[in-house]
C-alpha positions as CSV (number, residue, x, y, z in Angstrom):
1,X,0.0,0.0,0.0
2,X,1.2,3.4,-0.6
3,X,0.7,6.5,1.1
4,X,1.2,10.0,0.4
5,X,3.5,12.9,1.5
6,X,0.2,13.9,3.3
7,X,-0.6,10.6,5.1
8,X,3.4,10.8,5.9
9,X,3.0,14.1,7.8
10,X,-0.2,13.3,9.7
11,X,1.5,10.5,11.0
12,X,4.5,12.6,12.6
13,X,1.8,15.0,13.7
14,X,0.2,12.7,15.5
15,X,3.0,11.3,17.1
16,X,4.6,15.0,17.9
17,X,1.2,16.1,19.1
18,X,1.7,12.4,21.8
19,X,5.1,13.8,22.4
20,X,4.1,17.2,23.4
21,X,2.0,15.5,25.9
22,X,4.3,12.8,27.3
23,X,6.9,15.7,27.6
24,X,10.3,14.6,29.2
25,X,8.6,11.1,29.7
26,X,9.0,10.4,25.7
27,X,8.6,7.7,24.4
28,X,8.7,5.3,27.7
29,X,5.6,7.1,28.3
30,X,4.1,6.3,25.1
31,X,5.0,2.7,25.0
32,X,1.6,1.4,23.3
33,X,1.3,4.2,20.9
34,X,4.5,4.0,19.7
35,X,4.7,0.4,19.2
36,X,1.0,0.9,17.5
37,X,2.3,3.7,15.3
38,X,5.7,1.2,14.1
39,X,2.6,-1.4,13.0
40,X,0.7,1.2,11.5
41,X,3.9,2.8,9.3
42,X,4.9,-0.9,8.3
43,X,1.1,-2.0,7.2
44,X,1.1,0.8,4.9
45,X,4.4,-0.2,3.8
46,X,6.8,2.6,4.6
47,X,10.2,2.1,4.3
48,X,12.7,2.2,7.0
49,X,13.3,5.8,6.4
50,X,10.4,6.9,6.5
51,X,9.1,4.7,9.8
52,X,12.1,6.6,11.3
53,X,10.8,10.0,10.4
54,X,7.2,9.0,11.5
55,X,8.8,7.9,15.2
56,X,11.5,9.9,15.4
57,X,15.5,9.1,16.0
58,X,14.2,8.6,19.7
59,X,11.2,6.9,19.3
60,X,12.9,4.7,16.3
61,X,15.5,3.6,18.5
62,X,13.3,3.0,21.7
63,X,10.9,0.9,19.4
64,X,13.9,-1.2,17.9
65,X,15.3,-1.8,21.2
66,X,12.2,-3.0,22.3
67,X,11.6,-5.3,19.2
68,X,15.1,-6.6,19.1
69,X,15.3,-7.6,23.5
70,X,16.0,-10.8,24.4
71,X,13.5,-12.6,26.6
72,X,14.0,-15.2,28.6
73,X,11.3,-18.4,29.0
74,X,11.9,-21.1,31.5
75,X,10.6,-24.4,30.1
């Protein structure tokens, strides 16, 4: 699916407008969102560039770290 330059920057509004309101709490404080917004940008088939100006360079790395954690499971 593609999307246009104006789908592209009402996605980084909406996630600026959730940053405005987390403040310094960013994007910890957003956890859900965030990780919601990384689905949403990947459905509609964004590249890795522009997932990255959607989130952020914060909110890009804090997703990524997320995604990429090991967890442990005791069998």
């Amino acid at each position: 699916m593609e999307i246009n330059t104006k789908g592209l920057f009402a996605l980084r509004q909406l996630r600026r407008d959730w940053q405005d309101d987390a403040g310094l709490d960013f994007p910890l404080a957003l956890h859900t969102e965030m990780l919601v917004l990384y689905d949403v940008c990947r459905c509609l088939g964004l590249n890795i560039f522009q997932c990255r100006e959607v989130l952020s360079e914060v909110g890009w790395a804090y997703v990524n770290g997320y995604l990429e954690r090991r967890v442990n499971v005791k069998l």
